[in-house]
Backbone as a chain_set.jsonl record, in Angstrom:
{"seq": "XXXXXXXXXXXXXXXXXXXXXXXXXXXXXXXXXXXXXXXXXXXXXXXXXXXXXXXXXXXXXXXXXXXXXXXXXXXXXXXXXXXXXXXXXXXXXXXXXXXXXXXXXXXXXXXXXXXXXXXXXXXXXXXXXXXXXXXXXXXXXXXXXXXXXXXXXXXXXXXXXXXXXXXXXXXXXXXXXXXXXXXXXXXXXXXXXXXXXXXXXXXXXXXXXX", "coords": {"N": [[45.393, -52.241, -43.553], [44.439, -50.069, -40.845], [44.202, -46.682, -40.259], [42.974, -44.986, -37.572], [41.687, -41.758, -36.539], [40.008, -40.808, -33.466], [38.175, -40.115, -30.502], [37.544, -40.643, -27.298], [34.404, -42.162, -26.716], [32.904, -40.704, -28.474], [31.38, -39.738, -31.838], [33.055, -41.519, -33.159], [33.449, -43.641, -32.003], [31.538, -45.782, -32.644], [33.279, -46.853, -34.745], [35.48, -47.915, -34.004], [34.707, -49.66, -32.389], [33.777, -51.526, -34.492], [35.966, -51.971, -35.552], [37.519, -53.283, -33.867], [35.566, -55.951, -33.2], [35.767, -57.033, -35.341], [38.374, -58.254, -35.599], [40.122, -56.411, -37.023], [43.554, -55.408, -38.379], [44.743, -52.518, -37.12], [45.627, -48.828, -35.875], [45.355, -46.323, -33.596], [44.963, -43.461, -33.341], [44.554, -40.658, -31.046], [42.288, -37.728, -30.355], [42.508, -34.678, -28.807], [39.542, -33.07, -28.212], [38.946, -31.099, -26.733], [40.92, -29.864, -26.537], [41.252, -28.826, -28.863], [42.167, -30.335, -30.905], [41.313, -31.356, -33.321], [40.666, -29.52, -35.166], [43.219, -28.76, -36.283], [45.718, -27.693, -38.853], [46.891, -30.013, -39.757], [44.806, -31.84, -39.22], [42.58, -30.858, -40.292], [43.653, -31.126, -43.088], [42.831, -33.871, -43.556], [40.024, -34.49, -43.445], [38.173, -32.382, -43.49], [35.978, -30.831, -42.56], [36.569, -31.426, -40.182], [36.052, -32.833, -37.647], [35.42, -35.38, -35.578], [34.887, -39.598, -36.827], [37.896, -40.014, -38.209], [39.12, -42.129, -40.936], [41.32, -43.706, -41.635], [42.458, -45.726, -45.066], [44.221, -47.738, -46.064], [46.251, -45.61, -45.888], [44.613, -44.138, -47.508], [41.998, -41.037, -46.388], [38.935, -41.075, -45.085], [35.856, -40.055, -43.843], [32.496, -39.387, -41.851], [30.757, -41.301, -39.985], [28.334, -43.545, -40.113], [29.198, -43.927, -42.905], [31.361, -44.691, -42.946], [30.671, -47.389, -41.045], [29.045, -49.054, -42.707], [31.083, -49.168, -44.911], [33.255, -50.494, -43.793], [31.394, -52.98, -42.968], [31.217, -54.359, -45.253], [33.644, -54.645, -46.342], [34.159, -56.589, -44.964], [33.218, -59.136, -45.208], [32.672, -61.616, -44.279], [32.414, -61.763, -41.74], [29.787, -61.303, -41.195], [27.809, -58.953, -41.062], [26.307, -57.284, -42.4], [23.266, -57.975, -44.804], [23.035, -59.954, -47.719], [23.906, -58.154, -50.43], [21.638, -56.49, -52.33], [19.309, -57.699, -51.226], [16.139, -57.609, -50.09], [16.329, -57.313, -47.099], [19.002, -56.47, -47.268], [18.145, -53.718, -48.117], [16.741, -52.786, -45.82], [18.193, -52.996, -43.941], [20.064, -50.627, -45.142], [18.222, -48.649, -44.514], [17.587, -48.856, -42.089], [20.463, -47.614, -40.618], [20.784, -45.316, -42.097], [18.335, -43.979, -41.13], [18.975, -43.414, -38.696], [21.43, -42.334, -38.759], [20.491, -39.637, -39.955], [18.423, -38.907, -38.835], [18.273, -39.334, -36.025], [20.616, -39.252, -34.767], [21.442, -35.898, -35.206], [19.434, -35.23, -33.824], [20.55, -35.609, -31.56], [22.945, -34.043, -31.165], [21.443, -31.424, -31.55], [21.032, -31.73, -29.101], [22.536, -31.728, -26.966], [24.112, -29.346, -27.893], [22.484, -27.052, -28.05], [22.557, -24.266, -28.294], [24.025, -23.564, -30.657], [21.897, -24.633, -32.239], [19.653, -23.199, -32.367], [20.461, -20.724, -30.842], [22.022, -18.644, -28.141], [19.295, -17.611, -26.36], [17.23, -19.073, -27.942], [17.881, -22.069, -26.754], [16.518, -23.561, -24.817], [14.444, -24.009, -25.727], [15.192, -25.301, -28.311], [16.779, -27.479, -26.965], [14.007, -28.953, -25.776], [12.374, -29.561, -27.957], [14.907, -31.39, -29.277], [14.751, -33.341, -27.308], [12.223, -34.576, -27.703], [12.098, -35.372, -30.624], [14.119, -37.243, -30.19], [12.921, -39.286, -28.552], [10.989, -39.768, -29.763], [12.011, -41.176, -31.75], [13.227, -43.634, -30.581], [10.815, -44.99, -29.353], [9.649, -45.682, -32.046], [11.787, -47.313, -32.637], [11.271, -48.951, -30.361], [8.965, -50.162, -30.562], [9.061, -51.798, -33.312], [11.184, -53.874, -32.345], [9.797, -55.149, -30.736], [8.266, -55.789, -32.624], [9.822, -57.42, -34.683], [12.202, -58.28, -33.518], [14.865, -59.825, -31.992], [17.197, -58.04, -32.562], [17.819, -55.336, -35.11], [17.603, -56.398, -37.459], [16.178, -58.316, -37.059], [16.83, -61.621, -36.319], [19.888, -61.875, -35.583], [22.588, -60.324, -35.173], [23.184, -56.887, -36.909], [25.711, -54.568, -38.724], [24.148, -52.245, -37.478], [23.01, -52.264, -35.613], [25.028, -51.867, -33.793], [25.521, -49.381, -34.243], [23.397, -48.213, -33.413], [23.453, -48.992, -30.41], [25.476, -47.534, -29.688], [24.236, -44.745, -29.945], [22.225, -45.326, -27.946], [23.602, -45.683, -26.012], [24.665, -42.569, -25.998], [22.249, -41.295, -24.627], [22.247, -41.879, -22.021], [22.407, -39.881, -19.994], [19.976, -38.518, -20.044], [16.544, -37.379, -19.146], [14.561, -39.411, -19.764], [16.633, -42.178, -20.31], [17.742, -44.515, -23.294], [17.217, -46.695, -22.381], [15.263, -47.057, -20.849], [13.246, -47.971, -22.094], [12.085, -51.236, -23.238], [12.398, -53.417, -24.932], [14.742, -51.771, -25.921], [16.513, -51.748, -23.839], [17.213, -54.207, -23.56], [18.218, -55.301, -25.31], [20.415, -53.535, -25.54], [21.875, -54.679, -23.118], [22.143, -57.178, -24.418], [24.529, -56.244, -26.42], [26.448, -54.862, -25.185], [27.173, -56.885, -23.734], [28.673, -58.084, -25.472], [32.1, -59.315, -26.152], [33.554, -57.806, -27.792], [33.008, -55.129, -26.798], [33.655, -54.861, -23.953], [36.535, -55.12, -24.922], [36.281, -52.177, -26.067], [36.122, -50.42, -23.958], [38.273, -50.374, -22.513], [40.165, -49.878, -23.973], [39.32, -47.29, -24.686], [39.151, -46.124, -22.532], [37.066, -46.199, -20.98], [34.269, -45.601, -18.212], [31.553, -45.318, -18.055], [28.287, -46.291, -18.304], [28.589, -48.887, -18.754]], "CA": [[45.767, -51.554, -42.321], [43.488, -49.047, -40.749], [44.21, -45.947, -39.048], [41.13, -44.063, -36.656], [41.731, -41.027, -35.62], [39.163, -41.129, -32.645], [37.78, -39.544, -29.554], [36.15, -41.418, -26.713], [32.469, -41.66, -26.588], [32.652, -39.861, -29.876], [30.951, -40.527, -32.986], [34.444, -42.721, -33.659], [32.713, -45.15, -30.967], [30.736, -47.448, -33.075], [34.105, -47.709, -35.774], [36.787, -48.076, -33.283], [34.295, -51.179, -31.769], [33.773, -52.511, -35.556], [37.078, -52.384, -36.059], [37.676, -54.732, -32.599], [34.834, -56.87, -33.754], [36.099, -57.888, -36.864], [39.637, -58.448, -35.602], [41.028, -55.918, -38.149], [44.588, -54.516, -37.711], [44.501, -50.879, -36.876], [46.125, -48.012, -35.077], [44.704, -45.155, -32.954], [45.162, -41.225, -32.69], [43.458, -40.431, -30.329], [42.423, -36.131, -31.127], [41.851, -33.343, -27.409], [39.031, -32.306, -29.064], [38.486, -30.058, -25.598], [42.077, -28.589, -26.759], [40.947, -28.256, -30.438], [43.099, -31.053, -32.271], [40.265, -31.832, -34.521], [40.854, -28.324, -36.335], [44.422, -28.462, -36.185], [45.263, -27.794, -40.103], [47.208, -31.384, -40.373], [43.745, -32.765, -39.481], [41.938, -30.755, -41.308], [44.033, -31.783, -44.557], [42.41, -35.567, -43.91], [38.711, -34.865, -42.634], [37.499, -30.773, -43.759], [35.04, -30.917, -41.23], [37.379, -30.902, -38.532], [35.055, -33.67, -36.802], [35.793, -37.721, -35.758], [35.793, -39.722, -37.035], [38.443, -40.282, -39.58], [39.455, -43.736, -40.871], [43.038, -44.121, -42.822], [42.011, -46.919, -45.325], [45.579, -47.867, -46.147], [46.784, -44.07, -46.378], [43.413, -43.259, -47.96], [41.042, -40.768, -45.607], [37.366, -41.828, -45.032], [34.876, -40.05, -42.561], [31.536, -39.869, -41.685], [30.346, -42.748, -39.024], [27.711, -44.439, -40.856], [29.472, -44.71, -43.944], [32.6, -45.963, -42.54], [30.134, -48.603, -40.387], [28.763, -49.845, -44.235], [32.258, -49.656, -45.534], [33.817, -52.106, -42.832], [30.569, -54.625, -42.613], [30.935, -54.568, -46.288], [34.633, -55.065, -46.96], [34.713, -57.623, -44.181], [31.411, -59.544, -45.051], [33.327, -63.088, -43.156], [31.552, -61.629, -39.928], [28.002, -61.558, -41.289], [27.304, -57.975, -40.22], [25.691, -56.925, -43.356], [22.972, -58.659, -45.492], [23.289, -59.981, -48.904], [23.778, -57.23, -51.254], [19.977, -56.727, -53.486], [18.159, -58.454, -50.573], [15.174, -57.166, -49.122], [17.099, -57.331, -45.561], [19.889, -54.945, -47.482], [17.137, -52.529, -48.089], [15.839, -52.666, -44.436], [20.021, -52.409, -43.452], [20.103, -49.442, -45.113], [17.271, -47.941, -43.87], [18.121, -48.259, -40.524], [21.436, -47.347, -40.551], [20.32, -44.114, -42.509], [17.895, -43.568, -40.302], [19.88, -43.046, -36.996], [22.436, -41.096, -39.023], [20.193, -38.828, -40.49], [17.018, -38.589, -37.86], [18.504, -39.731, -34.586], [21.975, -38.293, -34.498], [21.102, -34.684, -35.359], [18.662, -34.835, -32.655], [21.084, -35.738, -30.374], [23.682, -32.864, -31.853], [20.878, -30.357, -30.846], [20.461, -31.74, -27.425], [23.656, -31.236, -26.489], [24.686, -28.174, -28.26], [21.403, -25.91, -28.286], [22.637, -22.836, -28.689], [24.43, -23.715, -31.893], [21.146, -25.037, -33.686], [18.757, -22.026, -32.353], [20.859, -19.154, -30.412], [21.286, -18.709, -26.686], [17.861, -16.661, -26.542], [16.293, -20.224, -27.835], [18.643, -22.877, -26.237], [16.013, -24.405, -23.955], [12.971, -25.091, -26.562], [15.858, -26.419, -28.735], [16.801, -29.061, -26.321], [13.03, -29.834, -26.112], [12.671, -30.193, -28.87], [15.476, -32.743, -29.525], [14.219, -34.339, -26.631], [10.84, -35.017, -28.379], [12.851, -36.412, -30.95], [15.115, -38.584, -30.101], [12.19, -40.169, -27.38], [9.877, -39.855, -30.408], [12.964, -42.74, -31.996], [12.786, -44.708, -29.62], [9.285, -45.106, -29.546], [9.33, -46.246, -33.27], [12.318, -48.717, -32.214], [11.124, -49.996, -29.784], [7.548, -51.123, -31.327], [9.863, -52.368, -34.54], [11.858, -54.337, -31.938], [8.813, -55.671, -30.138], [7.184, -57.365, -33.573], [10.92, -58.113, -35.407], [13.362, -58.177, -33.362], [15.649, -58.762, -30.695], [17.93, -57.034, -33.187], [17.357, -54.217, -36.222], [17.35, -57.178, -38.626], [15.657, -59.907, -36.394], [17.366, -62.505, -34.975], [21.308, -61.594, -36.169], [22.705, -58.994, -35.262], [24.409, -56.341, -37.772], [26.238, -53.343, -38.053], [23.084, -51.333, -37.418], [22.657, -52.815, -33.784], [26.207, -51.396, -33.032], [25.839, -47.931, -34.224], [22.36, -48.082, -32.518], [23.886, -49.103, -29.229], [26.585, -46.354, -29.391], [23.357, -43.939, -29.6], [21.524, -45.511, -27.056], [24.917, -44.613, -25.121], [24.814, -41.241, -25.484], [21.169, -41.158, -23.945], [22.449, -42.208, -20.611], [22.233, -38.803, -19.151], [18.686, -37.371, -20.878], [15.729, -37.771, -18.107], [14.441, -40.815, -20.082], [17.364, -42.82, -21.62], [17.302, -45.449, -23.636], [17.014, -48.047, -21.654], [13.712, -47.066, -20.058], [12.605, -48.807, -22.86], [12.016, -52.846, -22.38], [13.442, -53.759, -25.572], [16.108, -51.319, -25.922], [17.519, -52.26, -22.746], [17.345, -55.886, -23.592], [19.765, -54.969, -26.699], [21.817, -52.776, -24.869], [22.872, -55.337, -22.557], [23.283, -58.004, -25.632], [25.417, -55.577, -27.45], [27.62, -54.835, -23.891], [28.186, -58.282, -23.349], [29.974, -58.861, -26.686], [33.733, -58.944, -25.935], [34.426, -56.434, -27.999], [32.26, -53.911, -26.189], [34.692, -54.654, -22.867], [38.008, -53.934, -25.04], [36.458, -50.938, -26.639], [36.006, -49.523, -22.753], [39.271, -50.511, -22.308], [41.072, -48.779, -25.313], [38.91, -45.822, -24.851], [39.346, -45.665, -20.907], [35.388, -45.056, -20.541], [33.74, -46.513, -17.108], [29.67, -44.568, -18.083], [27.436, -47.095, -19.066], [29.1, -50.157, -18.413]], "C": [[44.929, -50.292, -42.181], [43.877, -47.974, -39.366], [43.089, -45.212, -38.085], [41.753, -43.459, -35.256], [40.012, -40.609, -34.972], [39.005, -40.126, -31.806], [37.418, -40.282, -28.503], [35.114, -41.229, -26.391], [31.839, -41.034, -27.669], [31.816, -40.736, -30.621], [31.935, -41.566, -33.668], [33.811, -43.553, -32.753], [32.701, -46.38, -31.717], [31.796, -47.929, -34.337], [34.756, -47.888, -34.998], [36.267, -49.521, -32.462], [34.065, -51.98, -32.891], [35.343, -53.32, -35.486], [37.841, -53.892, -34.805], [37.107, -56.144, -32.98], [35.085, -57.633, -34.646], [37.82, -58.16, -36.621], [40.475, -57.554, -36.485], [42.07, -55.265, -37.476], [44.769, -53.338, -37.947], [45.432, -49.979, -35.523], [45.502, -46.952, -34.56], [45.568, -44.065, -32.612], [44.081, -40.805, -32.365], [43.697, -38.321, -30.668], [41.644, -35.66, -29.574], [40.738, -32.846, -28.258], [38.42, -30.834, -28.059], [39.974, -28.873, -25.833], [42.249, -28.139, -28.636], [41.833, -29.106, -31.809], [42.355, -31.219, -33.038], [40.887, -30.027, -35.266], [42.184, -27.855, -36.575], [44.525, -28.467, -38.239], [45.849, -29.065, -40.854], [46.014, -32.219, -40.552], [42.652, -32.336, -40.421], [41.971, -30.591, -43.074], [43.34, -32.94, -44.732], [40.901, -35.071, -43.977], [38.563, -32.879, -42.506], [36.824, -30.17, -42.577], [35.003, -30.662, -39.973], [36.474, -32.126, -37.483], [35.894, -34.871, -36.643], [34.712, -38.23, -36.023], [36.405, -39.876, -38.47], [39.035, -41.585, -39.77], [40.538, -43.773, -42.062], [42.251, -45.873, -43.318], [44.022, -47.012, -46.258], [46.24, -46.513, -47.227], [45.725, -43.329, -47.069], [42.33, -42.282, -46.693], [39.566, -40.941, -45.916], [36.848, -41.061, -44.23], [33.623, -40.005, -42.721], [31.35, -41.257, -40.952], [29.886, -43.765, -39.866], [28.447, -44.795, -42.122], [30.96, -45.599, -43.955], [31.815, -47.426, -41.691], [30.053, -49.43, -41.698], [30.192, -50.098, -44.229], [32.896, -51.369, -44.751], [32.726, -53.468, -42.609], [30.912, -54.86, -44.296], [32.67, -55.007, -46.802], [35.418, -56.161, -45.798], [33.136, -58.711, -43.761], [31.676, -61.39, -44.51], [32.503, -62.986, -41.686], [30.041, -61.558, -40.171], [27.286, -59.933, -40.74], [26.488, -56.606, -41.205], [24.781, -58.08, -44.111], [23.56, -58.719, -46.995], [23.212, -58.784, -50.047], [22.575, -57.399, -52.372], [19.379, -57.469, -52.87], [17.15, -57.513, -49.987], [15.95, -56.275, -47.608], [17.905, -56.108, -46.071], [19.097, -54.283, -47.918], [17.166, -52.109, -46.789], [17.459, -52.063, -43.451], [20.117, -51.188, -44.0], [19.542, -48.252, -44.589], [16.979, -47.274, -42.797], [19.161, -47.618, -40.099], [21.312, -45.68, -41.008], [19.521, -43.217, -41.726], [18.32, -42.761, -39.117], [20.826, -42.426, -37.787], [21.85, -39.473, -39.395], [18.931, -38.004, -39.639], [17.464, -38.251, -36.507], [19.876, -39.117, -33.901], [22.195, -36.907, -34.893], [20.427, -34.255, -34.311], [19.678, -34.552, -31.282], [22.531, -34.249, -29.868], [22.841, -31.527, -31.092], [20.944, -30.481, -29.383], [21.844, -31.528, -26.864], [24.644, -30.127, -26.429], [23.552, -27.812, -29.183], [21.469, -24.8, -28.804], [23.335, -22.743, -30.09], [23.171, -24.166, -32.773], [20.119, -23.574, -33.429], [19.242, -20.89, -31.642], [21.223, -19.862, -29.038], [19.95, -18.788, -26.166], [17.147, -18.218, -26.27], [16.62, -21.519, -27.533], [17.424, -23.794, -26.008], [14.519, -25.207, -25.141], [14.031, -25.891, -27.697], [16.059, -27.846, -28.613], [15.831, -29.679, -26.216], [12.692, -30.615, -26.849], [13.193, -31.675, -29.816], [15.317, -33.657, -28.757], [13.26, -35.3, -27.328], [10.818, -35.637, -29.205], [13.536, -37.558, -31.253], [13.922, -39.586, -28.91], [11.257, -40.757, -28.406], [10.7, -41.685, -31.557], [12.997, -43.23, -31.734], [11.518, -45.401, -29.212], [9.313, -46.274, -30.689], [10.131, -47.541, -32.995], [12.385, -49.858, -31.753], [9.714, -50.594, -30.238], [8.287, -52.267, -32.651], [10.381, -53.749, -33.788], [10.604, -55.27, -31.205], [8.417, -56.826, -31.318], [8.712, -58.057, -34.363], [12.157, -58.392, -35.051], [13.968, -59.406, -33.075], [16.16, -57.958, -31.351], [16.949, -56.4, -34.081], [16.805, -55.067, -36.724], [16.465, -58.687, -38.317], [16.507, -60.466, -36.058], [18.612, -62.632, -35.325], [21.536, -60.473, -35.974], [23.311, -58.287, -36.266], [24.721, -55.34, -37.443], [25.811, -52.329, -37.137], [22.957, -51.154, -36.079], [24.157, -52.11, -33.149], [26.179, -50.086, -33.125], [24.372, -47.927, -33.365], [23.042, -47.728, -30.993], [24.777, -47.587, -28.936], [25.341, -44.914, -29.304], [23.065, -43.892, -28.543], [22.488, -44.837, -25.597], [24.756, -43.233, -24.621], [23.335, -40.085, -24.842], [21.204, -41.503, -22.479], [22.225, -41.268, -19.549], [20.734, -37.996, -18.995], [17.705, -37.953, -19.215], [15.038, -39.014, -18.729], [15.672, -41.567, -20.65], [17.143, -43.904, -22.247], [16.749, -46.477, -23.385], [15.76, -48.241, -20.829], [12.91, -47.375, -21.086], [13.0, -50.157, -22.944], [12.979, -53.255, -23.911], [14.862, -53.38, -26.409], [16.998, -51.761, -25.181], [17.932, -53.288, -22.887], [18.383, -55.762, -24.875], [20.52, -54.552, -26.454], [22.901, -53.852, -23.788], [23.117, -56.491, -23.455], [24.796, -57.263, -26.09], [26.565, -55.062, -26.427], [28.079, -55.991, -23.528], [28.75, -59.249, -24.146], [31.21, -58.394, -26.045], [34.157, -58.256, -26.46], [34.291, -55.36, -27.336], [33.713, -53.537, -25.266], [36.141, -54.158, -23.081], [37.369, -53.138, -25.323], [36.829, -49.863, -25.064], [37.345, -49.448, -22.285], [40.14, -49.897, -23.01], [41.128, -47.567, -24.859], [38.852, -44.832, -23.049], [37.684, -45.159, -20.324], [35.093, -46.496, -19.244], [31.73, -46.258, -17.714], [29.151, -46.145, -18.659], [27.484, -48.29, -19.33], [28.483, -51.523, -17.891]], "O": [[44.704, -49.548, -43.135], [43.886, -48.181, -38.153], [42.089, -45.124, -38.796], [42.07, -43.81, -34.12], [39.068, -40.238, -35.67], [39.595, -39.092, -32.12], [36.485, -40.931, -28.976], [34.752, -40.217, -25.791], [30.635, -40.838, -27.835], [31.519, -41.909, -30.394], [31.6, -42.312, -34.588], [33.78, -44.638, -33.333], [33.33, -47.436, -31.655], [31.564, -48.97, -34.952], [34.964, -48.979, -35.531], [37.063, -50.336, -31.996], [34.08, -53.187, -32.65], [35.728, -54.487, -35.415], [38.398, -54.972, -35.004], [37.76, -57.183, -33.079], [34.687, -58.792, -34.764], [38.485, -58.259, -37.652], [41.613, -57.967, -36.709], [41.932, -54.681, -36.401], [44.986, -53.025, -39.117], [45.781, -50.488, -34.457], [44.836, -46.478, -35.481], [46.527, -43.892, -31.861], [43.02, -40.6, -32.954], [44.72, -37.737, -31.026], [40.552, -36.092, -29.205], [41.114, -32.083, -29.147], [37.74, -29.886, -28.453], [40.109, -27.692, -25.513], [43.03, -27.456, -29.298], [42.062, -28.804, -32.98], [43.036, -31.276, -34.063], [41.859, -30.089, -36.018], [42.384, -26.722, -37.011], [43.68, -29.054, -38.915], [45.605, -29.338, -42.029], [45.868, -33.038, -41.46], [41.974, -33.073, -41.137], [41.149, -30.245, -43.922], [43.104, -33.264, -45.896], [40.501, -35.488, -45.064], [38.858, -32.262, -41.482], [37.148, -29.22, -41.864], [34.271, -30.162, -39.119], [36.513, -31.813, -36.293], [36.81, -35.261, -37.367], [33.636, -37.729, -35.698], [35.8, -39.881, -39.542], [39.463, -42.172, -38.776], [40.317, -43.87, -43.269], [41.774, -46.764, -42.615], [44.628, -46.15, -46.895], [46.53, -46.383, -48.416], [45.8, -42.114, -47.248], [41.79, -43.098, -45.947], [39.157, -40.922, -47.077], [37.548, -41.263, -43.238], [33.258, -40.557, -43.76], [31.853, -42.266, -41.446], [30.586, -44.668, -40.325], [28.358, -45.971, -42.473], [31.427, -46.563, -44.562], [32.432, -48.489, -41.756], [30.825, -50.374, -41.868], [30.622, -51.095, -43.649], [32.933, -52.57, -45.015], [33.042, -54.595, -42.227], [30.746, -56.064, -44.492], [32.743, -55.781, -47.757], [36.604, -56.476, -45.697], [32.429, -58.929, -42.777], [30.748, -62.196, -44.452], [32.137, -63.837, -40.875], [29.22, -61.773, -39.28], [26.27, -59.926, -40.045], [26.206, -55.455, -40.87], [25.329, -59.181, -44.157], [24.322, -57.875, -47.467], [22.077, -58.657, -50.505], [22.583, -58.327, -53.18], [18.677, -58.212, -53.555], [17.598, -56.566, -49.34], [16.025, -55.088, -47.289], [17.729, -54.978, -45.614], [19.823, -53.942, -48.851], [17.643, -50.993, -46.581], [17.662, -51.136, -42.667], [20.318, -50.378, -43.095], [20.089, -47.189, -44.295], [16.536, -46.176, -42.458], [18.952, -46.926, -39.103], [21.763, -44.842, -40.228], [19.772, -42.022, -41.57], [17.965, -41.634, -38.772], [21.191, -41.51, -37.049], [22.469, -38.424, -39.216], [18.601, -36.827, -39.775], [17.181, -37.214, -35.908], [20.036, -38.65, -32.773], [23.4, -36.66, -34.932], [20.623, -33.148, -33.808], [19.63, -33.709, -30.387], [22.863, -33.761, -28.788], [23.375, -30.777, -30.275], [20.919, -29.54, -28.589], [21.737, -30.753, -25.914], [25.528, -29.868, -25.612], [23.437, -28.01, -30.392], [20.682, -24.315, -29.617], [23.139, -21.678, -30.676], [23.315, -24.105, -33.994], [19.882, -22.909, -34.437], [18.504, -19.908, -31.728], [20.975, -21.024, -28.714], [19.485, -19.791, -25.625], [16.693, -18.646, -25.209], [15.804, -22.348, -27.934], [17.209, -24.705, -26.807], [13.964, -26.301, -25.243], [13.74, -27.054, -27.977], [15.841, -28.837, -29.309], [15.952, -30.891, -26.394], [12.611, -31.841, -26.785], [12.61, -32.502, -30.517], [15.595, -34.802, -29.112], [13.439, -36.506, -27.494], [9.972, -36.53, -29.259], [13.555, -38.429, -32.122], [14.364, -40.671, -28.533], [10.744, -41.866, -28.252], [10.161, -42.742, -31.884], [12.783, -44.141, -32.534], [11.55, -46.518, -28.697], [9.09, -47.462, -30.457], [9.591, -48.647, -33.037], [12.878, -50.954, -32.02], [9.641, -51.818, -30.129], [7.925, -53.439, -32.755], [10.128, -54.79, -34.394], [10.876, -56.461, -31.356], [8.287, -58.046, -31.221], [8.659, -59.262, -34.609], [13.079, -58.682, -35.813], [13.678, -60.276, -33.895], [15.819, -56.82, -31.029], [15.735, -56.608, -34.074], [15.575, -55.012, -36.73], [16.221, -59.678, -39.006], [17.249, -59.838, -35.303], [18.787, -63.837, -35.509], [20.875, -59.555, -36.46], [24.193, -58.977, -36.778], [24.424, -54.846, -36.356], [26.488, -51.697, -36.326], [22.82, -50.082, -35.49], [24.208, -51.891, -31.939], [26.731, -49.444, -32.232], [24.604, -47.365, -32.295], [23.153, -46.604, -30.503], [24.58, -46.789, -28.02], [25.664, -44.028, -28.512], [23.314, -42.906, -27.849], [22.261, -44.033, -24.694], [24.712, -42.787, -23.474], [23.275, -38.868, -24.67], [20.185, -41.394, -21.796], [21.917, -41.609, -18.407], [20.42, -37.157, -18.15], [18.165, -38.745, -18.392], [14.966, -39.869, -17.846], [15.607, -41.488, -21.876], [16.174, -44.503, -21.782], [15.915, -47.1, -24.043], [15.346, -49.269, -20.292], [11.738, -47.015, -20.977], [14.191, -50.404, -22.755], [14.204, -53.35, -23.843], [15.651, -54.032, -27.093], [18.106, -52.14, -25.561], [19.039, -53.555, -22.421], [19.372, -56.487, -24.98], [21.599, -54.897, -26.935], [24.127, -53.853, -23.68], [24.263, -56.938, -23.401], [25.91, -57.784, -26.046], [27.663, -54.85, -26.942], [29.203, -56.181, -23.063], [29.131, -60.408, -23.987], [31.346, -57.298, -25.502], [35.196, -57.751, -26.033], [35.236, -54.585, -27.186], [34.531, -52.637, -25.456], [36.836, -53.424, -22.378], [37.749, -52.445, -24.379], [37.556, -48.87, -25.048], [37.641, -48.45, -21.629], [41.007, -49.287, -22.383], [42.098, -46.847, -24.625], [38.655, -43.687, -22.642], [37.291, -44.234, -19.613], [35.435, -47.678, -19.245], [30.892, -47.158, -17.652], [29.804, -46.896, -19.384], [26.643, -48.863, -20.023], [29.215, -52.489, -17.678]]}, "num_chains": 1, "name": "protein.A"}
C-alpha cells in the first residue's frame, strides 16, 4: 500500500502516473504548497526538505522523484519498465534517468525561480541561462532519439520516458518548448495517449498540455 503525498504538476507527477500505470493500490494527500503545507512540521517529520514528493511505502517515507521512479519500475518489474538488472540497457536506464534528475531538472528549478539561484539583481541572466540549458537537453535528446529511439531505450518504453514526459511538461510555457522538437513531440503524444496519462489529468484536475 502506497501513500503520495503530491501536488499537481509537481515533481509528484511522474510517481502519482507510475503509480496509475502499474495498477498499484495507493492513496493521495494532496499538500497547498501556495499555503505552505509542504513545511508544515507533520510533513516535515516524513520528507526534511519540505518538498513533493513523498511516497509512504507501507508506513515507510521515501522522497526524491527519480529514486522513487527506480524504486516502483523495480519493485514492480511485471510491467517491463525497467531493464534487466547488469544489462547494458540498465546502464543506459540509469543514465538517463540520472541525467534529467541531475542536469535537466535543476535547469528547470532556475528557470522558474531565478532569483533564488542568483539574487534579484541577476534574475534575468539566470533564467537565460537555464534556458540555454534545458534547450541545450533537448538538443542532445532529440539527436539520441533520432538514431535510437522512439523511446529513451529504443523501441519499449520505460520509466525514463515518463519522467522525461513530465519534464517535457513543464516546458510548455518557455518560448521554445519541448515539443518544437520533431521527436520529442512524437513521444509526448505517445506518452499522452497512454490511459494512464488521461486518469493522472483527472486525479490531478490539470487541463495544460493535454
Amino acid at each position: 500500500m502506497y501513500t503520495l503525498y503530491y501536488s499537481p504538476g509537481a515533481a509528484s507527477l511522474v510517481v502519482h502516473w507510475l503509480l496509475i500505470e502499474i495498477g498499484a493500490k495507493h492513496e493521495l494527500r494532496k499538500l497547498d504548497l501556495a499555503a505552505g503545507e509542504h513545511k508544515r512540521a507533520d510533513y516535515l517529520a516524513l520528507n526534511p526538505n519540505g518538498v513533493v514528493p513523498t511516497l509512504l511505502v507501507h508506513g515507510e517515507p521515501l522522497s526524491e522523484a527519480a529514486a522513487l521512479v527506480l524504486h516502483l519500475a523495480d519493485v514492480h518489474p511485471s510491467f517491463g519498465l525497467a531493464p534487466e538488472p547488469g544489462s547494458i540497457e540498465r546502464g543506459r536506464y540509469y543514465q538517463w534517468i540520472l541525467h534529467l534528475a541531475n542536469t535537466l531538472q535543476p535547469a528547470f528549478r532556475t528557470w522558474f525561480y531565478p532569483a533564488e539561484a542568483a539574487g534579484e539583481a541577476h534574475a534575468q541572466e539566470a533564467k537565460d541561462l537555464a534556458r540555454q540549458r534545458i534547450e541545450a537537453c533537448w538538443d542532445r535528446i532529440e539527436a539520441h532519439l533520432a538514431k535510437r529511439g522512439p523511446y529513451l531505450l529504443g523501441a519499449s518504453v520505460s520509466a525514463a520516458d515518463f519522467h522525461l514526459a513530465m519534464l517535457m511538461r513543464w516546458s510548455r510555457n518557455m518560448p521554445r518548448p519541448a515539443t518544437d522538437w520533431p521527436q520529442l513531440a512524437a513521444l509526448a503524444q505517445r506518452m499522452k495517449a497512454r490511459p494512464s496519462f488521461r486518469t493522472l489529468y483527472e486525479r490531478e484536475g490539470l487541463t495544460e498540455w493535454a
